[in-house]
MARLUM-518318 format. One record per residue (C-alpha): x negated, y negated, z negated; residue number from 1; residue in three letters. Coordinates in pm, whole numbers. Example, Ala and Ser with C-alpha at 12.3 -4.5 7.8 and 13.67 -1.06 7.14 Angstrom:
@x -1230&y 450&z -780&seq 1&type ala
@x -1367&y 106&z -714&seq 2&type ser
***
This chain:
@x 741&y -1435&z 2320&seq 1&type unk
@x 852&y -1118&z 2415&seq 2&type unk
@x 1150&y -929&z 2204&seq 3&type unk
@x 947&y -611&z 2128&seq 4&type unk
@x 670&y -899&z 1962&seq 5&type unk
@x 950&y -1080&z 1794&seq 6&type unk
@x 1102&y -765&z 1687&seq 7&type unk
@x 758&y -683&z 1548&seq 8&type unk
@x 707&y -1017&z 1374&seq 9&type unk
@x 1076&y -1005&z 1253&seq 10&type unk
@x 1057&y -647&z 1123&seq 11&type unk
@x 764&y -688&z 949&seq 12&type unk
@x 860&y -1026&z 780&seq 13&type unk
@x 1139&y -828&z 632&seq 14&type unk
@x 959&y -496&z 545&seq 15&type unk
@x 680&y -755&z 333&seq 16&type unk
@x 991&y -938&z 183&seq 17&type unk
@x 1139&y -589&z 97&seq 18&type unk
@x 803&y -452&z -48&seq 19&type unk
@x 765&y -771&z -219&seq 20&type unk
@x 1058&y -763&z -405&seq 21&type unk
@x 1012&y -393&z -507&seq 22&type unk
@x 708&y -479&z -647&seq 23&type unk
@x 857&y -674&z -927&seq 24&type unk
@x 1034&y -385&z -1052&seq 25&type unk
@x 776&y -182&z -1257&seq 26&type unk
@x 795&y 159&z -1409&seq 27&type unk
@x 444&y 148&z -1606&seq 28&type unk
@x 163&y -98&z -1549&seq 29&type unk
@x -174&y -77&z -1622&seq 30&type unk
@x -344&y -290&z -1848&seq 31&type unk
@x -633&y -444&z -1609&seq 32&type unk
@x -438&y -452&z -1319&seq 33&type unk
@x -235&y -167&z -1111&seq 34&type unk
@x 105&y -40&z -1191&seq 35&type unk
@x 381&y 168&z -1074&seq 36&type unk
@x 679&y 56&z -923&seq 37&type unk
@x 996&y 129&z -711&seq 38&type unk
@x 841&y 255&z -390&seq 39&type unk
@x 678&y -156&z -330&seq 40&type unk
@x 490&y 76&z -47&seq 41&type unk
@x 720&y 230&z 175&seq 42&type unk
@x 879&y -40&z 301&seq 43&type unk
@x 454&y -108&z 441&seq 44&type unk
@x 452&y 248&z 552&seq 45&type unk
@x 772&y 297&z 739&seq 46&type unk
@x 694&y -62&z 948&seq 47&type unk
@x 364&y 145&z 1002&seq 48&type unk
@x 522&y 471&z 1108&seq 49&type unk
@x 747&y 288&z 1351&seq 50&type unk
@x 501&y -4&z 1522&seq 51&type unk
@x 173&y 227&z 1451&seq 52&type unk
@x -197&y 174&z 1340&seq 53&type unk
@x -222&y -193&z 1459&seq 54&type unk
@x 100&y -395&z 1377&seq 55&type unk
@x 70&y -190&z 1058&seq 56&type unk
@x -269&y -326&z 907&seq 57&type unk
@x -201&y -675&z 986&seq 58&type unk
@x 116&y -665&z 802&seq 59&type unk
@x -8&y -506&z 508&seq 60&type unk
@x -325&y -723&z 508&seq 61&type unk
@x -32&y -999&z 503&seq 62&type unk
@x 139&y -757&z 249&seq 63&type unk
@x -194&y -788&z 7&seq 64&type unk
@x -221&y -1102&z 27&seq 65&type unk
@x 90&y -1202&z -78&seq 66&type unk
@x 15&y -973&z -392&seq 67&type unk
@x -243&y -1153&z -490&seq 68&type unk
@x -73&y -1502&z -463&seq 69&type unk
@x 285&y -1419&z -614&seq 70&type unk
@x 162&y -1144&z -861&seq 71&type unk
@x -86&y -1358&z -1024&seq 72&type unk
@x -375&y -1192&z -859&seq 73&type unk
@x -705&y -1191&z -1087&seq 74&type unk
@x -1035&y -1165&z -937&seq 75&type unk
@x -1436&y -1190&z -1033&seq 76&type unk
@x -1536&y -1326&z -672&seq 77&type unk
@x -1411&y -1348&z -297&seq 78&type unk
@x -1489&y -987&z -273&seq 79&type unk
@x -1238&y -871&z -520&seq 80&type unk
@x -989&y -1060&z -374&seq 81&type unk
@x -1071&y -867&z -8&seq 82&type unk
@x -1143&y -539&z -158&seq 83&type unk
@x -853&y -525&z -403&seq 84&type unk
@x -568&y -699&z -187&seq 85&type unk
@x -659&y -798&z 191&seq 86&type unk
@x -865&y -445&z 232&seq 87&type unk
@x -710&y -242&z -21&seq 88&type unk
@x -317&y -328&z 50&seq 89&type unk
@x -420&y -309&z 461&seq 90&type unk
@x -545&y 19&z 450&seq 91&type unk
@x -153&y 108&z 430&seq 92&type unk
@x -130&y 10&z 751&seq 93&type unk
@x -331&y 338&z 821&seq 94&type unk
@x 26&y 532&z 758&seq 95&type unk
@x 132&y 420&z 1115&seq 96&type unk
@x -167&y 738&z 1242&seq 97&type unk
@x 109&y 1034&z 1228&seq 98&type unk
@x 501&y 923&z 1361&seq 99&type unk
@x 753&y 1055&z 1466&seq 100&type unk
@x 895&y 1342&z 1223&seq 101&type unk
@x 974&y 1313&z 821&seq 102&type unk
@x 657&y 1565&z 804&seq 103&type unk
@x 411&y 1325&z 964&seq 104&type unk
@x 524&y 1047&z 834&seq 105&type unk
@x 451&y 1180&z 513&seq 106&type unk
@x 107&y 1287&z 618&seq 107&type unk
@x 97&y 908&z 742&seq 108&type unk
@x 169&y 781&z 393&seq 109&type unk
@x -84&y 1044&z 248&seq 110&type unk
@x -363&y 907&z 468&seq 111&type unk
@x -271&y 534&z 413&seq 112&type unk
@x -236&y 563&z 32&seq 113&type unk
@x -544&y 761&z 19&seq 114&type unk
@x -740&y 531&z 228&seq 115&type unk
@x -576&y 248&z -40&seq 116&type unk
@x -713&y 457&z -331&seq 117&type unk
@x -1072&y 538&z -161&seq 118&type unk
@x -1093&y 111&z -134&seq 119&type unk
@x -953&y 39&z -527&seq 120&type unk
@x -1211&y 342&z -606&seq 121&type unk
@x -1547&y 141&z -384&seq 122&type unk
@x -1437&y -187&z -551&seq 123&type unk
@x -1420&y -62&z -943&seq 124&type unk
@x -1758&y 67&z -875&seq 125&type unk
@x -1936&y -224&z -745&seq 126&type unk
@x -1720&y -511&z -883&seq 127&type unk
@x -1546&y -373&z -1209&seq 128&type unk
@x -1803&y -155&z -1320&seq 129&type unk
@x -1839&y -349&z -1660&seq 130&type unk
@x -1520&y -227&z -1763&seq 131&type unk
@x -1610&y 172&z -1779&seq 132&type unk
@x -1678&y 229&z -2175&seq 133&type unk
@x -1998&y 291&z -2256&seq 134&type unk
@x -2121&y 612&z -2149&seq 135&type unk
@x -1902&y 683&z -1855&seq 136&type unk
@x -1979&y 653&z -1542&seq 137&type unk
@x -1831&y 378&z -1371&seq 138&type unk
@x -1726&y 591&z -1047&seq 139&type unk
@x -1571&y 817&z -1270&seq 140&type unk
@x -1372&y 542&z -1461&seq 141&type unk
@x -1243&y 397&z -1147&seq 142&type unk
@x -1162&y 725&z -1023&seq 143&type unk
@x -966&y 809&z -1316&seq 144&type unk
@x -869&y 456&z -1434&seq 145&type unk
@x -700&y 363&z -1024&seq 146&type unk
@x -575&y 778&z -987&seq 147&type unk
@x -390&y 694&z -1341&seq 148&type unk
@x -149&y 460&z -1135&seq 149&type unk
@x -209&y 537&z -777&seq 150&type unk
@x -135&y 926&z -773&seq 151&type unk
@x 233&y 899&z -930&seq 152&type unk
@x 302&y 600&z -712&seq 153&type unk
@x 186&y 788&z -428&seq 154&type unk
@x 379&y 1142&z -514&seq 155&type unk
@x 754&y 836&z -558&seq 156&type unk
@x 661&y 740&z -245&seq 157&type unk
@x 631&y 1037&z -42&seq 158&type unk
@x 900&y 1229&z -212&seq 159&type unk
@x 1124&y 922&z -154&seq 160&type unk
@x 1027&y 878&z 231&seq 161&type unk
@x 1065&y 1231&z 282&seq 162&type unk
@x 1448&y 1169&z 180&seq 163&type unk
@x 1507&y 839&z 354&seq 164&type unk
@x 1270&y 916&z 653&seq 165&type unk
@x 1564&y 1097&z 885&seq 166&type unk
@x 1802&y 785&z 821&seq 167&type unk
@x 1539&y 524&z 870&seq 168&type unk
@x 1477&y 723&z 1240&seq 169&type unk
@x 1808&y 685&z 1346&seq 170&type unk
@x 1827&y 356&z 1267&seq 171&type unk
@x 1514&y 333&z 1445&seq 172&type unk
@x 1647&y 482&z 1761&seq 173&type unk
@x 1956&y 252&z 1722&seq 174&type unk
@x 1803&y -68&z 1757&seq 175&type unk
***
């Protein structure tokens, strides 16, 4: 194996660990699943920024699934499990598109935690539907219900990696 892969392997081991452990501290949760926490993403989206699109995805598919195993994951079917953890927790890995400044990194987490939003969105639609009261539309309930949680979670996370993002470069550029 060569040491840029077993950097890779080692980095992103740590950067799940780290995520997973942030994830247990929650600011607000919501009450069929979702929550806010202490920036449980950006650990995901700076491993992203740094290795890029690929390396990034398969260690926040890893990253999902972990969720659902440690967090006490619920889910209707197979398919909730992949749209709501493997799919929706990978799309992070999208944040690895922009690199190499604060700015697109930011624009990296923006796209990822979109893309992560767009996913929780698809699935409330087709597999939570039942849960949007009666008279609402259910893309409109999982818009609102998964923005509720996902928006000021995304607007921690960007505000914090904008502050962080110039010291986690030179450590970067260090190693």
């Amino acid at each position: 194996m060569s040491r840029t892969k077993l950097n890779v392997l080692v980095e992103g081991a740590l950067m799940i660990a780290l995520a997973t452990i942030l994830s247990y501290i929650k600011v607000f949760e919501m009450p069929q699943g979702g929550s806010i926490t202490a920036v449980s993403m950006l650990p995901i989206i700076l491993f992203a920024t740094r290795w890029g699109v690929e390396n990034g995805l398969l260690t926040a598919m890893v990253y999902g699934v972990l969720q659902f195993l440690l967090q006490g994951g619920f889910s209707l079917s197979p398919w909730s499990i992949l749209l709501d953890y493997i799919l929706a927790f990978g799309a992070l890995g999208l944040s690895g598109i922009f690199h190499g400044t604060r700015t697109k990194a930011v624009l990296g987490a923006l796209v990822g935690v979109f893309a992560r939003f767009v996913i929780l969105v698809f699935s409330g639609v087709v597999l939570w539907y039942m849960y949007a009261p009666k008279g609402v539309s259910p893309l409109w309930y999982s818009i609102t219900y998964n923005a509720s949680y996902m928006v000021p979670e995304l607007i921690i996370t960007c505000v914090v990696l904008y502050l962080v993002y110039p010291q986690f470069d030179k450590i970067v550029k260090r190693a």
